[in-house]
C-alpha positions as YAML, in Angstrom:
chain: A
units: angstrom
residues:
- id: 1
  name: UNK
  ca: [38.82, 21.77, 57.99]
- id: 2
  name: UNK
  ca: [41.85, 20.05, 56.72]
- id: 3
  name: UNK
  ca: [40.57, 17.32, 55.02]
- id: 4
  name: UNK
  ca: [43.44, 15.20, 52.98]
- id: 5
  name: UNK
  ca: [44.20, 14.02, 49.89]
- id: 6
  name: UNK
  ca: [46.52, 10.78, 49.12]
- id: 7
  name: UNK
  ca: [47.22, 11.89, 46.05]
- id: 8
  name: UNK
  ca: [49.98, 14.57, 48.01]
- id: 9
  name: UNK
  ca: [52.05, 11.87, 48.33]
- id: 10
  name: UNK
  ca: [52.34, 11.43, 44.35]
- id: 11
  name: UNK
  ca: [52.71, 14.57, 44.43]
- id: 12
  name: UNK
  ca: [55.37, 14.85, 46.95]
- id: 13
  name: UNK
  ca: [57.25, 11.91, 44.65]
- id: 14
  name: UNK
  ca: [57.30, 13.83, 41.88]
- id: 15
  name: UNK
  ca: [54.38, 13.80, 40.18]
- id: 16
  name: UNK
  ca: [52.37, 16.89, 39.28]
- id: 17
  name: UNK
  ca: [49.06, 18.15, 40.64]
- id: 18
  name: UNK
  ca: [47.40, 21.07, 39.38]
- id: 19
  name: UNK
  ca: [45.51, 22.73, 41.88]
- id: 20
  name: UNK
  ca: [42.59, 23.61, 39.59]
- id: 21
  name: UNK
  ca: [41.71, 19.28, 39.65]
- id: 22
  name: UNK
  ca: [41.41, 19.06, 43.03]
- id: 23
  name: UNK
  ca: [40.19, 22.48, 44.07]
- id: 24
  name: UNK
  ca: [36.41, 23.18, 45.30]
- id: 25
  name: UNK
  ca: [35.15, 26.47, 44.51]
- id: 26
  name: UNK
  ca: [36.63, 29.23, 42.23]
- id: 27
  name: UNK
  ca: [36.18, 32.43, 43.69]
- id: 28
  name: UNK
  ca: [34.07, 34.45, 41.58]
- id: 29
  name: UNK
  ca: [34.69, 38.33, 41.71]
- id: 30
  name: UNK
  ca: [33.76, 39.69, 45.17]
- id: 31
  name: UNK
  ca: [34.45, 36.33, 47.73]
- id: 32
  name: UNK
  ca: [35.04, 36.50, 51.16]
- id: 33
  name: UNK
  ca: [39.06, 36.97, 50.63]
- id: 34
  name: UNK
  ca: [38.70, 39.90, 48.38]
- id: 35
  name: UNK
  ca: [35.86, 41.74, 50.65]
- id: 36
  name: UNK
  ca: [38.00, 41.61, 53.80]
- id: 37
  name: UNK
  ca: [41.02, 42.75, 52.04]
- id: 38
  name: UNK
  ca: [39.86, 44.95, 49.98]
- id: 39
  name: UNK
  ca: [40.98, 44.21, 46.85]
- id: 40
  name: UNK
  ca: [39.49, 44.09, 43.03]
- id: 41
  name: UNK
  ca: [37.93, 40.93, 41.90]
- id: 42
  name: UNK
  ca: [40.15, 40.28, 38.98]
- id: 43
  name: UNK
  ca: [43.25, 39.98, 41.19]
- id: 44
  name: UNK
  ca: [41.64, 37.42, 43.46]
- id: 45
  name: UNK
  ca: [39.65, 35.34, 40.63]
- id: 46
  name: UNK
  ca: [42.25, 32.70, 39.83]
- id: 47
  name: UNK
  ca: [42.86, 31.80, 43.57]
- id: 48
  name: UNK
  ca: [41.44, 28.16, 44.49]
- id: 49
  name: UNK
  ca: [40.18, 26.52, 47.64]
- id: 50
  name: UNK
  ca: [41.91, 23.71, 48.17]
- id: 51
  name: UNK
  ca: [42.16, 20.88, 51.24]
- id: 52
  name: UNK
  ca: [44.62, 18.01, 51.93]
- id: 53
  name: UNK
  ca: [47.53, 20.01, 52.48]
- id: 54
  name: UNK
  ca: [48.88, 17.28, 54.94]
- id: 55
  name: UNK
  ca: [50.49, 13.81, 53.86]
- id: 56
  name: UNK
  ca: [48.31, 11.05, 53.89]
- id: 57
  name: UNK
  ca: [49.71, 7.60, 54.18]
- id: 58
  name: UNK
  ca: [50.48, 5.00, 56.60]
- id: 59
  name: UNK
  ca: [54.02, 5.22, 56.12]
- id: 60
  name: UNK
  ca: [55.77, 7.79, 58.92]
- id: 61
  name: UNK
  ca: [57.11, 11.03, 57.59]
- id: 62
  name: UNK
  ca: [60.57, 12.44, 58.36]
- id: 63
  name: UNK
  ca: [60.96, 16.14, 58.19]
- id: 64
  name: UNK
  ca: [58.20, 18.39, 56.49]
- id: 65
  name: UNK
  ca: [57.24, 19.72, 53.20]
- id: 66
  name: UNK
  ca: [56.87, 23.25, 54.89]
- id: 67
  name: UNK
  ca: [59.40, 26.16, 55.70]
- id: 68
  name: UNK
  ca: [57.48, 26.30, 58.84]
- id: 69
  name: UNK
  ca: [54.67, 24.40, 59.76]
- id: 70
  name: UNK
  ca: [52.60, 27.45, 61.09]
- id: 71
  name: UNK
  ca: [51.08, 30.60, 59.33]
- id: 72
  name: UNK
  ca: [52.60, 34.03, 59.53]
- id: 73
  name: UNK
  ca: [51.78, 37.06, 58.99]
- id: 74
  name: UNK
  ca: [53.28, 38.32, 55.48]
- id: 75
  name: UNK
  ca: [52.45, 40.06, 52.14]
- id: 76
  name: UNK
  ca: [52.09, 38.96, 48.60]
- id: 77
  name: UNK
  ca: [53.74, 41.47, 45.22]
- id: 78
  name: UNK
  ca: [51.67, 40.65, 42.00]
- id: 79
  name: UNK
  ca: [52.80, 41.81, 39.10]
- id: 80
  name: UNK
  ca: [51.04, 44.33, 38.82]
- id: 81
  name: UNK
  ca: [53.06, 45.87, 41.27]
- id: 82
  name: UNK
  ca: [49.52, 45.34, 44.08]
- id: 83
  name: UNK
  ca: [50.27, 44.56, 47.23]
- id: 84
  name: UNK
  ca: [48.66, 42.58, 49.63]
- id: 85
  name: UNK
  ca: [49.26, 43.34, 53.30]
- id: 86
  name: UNK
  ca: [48.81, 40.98, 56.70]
- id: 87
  name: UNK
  ca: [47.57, 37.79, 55.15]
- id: 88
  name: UNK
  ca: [48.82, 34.46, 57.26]
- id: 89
  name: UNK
  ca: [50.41, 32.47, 54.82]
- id: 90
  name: UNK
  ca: [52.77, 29.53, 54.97]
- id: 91
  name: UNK
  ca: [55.41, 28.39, 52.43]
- id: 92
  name: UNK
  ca: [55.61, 24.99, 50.37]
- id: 93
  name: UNK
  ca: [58.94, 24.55, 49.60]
- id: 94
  name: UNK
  ca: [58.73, 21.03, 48.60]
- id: 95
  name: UNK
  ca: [56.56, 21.89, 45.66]
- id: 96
  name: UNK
  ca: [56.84, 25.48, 45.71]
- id: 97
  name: UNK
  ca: [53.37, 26.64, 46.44]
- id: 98
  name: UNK
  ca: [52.13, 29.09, 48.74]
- id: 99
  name: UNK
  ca: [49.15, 28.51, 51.20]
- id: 100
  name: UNK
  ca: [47.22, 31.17, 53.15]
- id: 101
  name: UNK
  ca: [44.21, 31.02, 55.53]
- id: 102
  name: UNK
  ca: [41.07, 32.86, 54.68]
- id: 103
  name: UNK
  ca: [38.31, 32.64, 57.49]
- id: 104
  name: UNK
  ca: [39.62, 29.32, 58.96]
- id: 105
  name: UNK
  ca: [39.78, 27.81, 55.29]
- id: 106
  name: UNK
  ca: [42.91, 26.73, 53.93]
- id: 107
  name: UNK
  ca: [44.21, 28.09, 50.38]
- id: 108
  name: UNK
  ca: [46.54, 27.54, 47.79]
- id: 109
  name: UNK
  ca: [47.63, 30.47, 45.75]
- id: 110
  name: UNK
  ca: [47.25, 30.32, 42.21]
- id: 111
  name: UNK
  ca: [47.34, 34.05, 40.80]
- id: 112
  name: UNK
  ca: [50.78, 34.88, 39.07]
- id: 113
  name: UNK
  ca: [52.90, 36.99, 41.81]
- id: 114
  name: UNK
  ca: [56.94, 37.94, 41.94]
- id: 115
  name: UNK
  ca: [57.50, 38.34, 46.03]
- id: 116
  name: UNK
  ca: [56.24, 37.24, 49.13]
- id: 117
  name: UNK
  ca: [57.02, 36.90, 52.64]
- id: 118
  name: UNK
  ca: [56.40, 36.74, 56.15]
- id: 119
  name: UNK
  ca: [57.62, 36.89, 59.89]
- id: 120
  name: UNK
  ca: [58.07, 34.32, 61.82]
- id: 121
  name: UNK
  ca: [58.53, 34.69, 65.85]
- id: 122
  name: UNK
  ca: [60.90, 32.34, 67.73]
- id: 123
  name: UNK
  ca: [61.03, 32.48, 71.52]
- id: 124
  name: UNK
  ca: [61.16, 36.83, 72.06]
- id: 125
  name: UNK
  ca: [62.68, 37.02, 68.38]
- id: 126
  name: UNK
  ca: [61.10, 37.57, 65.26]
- id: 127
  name: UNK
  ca: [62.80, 36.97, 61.83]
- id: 128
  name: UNK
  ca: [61.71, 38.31, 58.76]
- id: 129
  name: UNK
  ca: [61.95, 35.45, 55.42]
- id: 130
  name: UNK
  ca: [61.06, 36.82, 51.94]
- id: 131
  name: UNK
  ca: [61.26, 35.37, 48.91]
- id: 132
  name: UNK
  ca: [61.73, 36.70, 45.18]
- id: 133
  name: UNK
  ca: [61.81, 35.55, 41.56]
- id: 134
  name: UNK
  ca: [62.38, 37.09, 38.11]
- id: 135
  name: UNK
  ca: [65.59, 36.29, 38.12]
- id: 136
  name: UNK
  ca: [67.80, 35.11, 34.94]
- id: 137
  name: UNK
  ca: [67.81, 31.64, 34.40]
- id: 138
  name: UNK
  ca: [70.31, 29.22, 35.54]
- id: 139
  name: UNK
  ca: [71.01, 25.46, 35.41]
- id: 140
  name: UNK
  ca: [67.80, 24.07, 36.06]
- id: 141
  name: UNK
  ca: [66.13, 27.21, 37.44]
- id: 142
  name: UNK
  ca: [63.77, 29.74, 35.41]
- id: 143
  name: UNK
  ca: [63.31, 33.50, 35.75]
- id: 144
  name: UNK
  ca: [59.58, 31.54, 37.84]
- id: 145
  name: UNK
  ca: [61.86, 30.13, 40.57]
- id: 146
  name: UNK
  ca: [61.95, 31.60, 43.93]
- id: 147
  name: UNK
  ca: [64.41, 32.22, 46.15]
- id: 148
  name: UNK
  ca: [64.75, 33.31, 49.29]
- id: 149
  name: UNK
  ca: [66.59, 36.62, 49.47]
- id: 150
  name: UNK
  ca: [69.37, 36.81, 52.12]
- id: 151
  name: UNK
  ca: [70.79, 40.13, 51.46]
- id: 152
  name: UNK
  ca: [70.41, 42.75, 48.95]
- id: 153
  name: UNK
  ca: [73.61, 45.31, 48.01]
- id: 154
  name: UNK
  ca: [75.89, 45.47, 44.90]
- id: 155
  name: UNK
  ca: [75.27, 42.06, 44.48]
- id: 156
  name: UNK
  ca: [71.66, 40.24, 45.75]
- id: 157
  name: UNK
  ca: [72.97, 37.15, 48.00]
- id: 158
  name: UNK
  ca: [69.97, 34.62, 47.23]
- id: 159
  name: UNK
  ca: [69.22, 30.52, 48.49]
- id: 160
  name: UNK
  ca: [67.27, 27.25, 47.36]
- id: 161
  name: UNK
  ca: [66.87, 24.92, 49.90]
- id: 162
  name: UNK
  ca: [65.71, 22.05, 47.46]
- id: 163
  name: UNK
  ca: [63.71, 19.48, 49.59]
- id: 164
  name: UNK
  ca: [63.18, 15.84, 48.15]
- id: 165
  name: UNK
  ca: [61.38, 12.94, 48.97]
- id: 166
  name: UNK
  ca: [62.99, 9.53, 49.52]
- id: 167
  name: UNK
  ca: [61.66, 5.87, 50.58]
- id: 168
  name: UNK
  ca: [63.81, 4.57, 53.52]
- id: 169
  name: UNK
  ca: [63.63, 1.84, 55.78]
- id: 170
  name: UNK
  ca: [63.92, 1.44, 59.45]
- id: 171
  name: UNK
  ca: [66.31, -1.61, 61.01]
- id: 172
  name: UNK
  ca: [62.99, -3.11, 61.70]
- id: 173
  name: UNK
  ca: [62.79, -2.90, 58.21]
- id: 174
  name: UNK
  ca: [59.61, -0.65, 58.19]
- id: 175
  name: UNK
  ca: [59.31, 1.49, 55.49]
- id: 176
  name: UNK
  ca: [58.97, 5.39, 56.36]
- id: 177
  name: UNK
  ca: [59.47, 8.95, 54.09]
- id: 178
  name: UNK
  ca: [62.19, 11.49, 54.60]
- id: 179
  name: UNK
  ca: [62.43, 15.34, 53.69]
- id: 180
  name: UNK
  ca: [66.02, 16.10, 53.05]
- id: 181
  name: UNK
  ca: [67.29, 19.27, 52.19]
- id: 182
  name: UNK
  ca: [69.78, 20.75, 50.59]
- id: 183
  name: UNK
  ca: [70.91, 24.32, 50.54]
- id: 184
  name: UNK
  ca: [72.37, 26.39, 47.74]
- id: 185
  name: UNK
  ca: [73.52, 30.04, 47.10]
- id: 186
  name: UNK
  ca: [73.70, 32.47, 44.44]
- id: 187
  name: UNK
  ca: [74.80, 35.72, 43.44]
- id: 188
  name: UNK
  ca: [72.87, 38.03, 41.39]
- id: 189
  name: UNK
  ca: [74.97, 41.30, 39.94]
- id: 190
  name: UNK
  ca: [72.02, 43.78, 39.66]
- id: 191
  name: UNK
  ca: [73.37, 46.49, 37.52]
- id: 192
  name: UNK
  ca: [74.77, 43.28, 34.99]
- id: 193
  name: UNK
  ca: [71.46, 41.50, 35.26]
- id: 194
  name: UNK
  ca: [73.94, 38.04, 35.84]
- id: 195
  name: UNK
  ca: [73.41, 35.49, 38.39]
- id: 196
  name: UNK
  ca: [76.10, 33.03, 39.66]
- id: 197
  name: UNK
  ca: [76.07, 29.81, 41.44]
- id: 198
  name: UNK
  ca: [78.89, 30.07, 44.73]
- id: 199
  name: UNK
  ca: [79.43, 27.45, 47.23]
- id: 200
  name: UNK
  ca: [80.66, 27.72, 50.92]
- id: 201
  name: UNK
  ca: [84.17, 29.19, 50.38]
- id: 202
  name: UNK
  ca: [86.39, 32.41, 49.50]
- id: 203
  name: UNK
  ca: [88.24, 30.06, 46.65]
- id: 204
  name: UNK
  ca: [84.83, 29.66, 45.07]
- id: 205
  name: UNK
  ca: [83.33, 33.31, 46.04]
- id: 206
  name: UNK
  ca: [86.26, 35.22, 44.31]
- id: 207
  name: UNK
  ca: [86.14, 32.37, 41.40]
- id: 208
  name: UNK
  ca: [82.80, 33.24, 40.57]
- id: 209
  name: UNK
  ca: [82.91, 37.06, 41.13]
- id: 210
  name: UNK
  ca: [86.64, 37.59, 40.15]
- id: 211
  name: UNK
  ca: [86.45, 41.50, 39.72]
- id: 212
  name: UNK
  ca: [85.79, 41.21, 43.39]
- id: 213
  name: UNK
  ca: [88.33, 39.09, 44.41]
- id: 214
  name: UNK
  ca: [90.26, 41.60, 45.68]
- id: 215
  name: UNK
  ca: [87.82, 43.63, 48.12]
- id: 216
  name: UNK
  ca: [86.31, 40.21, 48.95]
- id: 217
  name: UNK
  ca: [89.54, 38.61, 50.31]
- id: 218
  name: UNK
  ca: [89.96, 42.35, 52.42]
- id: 219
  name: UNK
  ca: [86.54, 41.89, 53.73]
- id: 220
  name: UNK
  ca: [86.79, 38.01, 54.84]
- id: 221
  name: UNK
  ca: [90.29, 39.30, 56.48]
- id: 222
  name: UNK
  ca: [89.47, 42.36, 58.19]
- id: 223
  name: UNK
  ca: [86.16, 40.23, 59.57]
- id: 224
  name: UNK
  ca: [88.02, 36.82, 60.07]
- id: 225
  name: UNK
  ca: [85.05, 35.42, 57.47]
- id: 226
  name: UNK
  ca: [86.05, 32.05, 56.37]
- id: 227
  name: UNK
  ca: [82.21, 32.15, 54.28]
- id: 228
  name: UNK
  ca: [81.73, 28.36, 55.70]
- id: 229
  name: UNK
  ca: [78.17, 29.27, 57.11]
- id: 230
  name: UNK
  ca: [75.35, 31.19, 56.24]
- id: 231
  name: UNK
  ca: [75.74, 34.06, 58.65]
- id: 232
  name: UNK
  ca: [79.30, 34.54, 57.12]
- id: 233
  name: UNK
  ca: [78.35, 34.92, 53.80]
- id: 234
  name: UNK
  ca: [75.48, 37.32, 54.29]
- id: 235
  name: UNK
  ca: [78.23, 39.27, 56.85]
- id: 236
  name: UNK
  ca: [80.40, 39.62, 53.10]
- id: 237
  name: UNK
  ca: [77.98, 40.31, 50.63]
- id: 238
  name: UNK
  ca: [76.43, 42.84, 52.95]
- id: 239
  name: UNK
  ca: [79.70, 45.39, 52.71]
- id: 240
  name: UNK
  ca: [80.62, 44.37, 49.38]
- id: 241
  name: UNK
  ca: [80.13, 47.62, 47.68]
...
């Protein structure tokens, strides 16, 4: 079922794939996907089967190109403002492409669409993850980037965790890949349609948002937030009002 492609690693490197040159078969109007969900043909026509969604090489791979390596259930905003509900889909944020399952086949999702997400279950937990974009541009990102949404209220506390690809070598000298990551966070001031790059601290929060700075320093007192971790700085931009 999951048939690969070598050229992933390229792709993985850097190099650009379009899905449409390696895909099989175009889904014309009413296909299997649209009939069990339910949906109109011309939402569905532009989505792809594709294979090879695993690297391919003989070289061993450190960390993975995938938020999670499973498939969750989650839904899917076009913008059109449809909605699709309960579809298992799993998240490439290496190359930024989204994969679902359709009958035991694997897809890649081509159609234009502004949200997603899904819920993934850890241990008796389960976490909900969901991801946005159409947001102003910024350094290197476009209003097409996504990013994951961590907490929405006067301002929308959002995350890229960039992955990259790097040749490395073990002591034996044996050549392997790594996935590295690296987190980073932004505010987005909803009613000023402005987003903001902040790092890990109050010095930078309040240097980005200064008309803030006062009932952000208040907050990160009367909560003993230090905004050094994740948790802290959705636990501030949750009561910042």
């Amino acid at each position: 079922m999951k048939a690969a492609y070598s050229c992933l690693i390229a792709l993985a490197l850097g190099f650009s794939i379009n899905a449409q040159d390696v895909a099989g078969t175009i889904f014309n109007g009413a296909g299997a996907f649209s009939r069990v969900m339910g949906v109109q043909p011309d939402m569905m026509d532009a989505i792809h089967r594709v294979s090879g969604l695993k690297f391919t090489t003989s070289k061993r791979l450190e960390g993975s190109p995938f938020f999670d390596e499973e498939y969750w259930p989650g839904y899917i905003i076009f913008f059109n403002d449809k909605v699709l509900r309960d579809i298992p889909l799993k998240y490439n944020d290496l190359n930024n492409e989204l994969y679902f399952e359709d009958q035991g086949r694997e897809m890649i999702l081509q159609t234009v669409f502004k949200e997603f997400g899904f819920s993934v279950k850890q241990d008796e937990l389960t976490k909900s993850y969901f991801f946005r974009s159409g947001f102003p541009a910024i350094a290197t990102n476009t209003d097409k980037t996504f990013y994951q949404v961590l907490s929405e209220n006067k301002y929308v506390l959002l995350k890229i965790s960039e992955k990259t690809v790097r040749e490395s070598k073990e002591p034996n000298g044996m050549e392997f890949l790594r996935i590295t990551t690296a987190d980073t966070y932004f505010a987005y001031d909803s009613a000023a349609k402005n987003i903001v790059k902040i790092k890990n601290s109050i010095g930078s929060i309040t240097g980005a948002l200064p008309t803030e700075k006062e009932q952000i320093e208040l907050i990160c007192k009367q909560e003993g937030l230090k905004c050094k971790s994740e948790k802290e700085l959705i636990a501030l931009f949750s009561r910042l009002r």
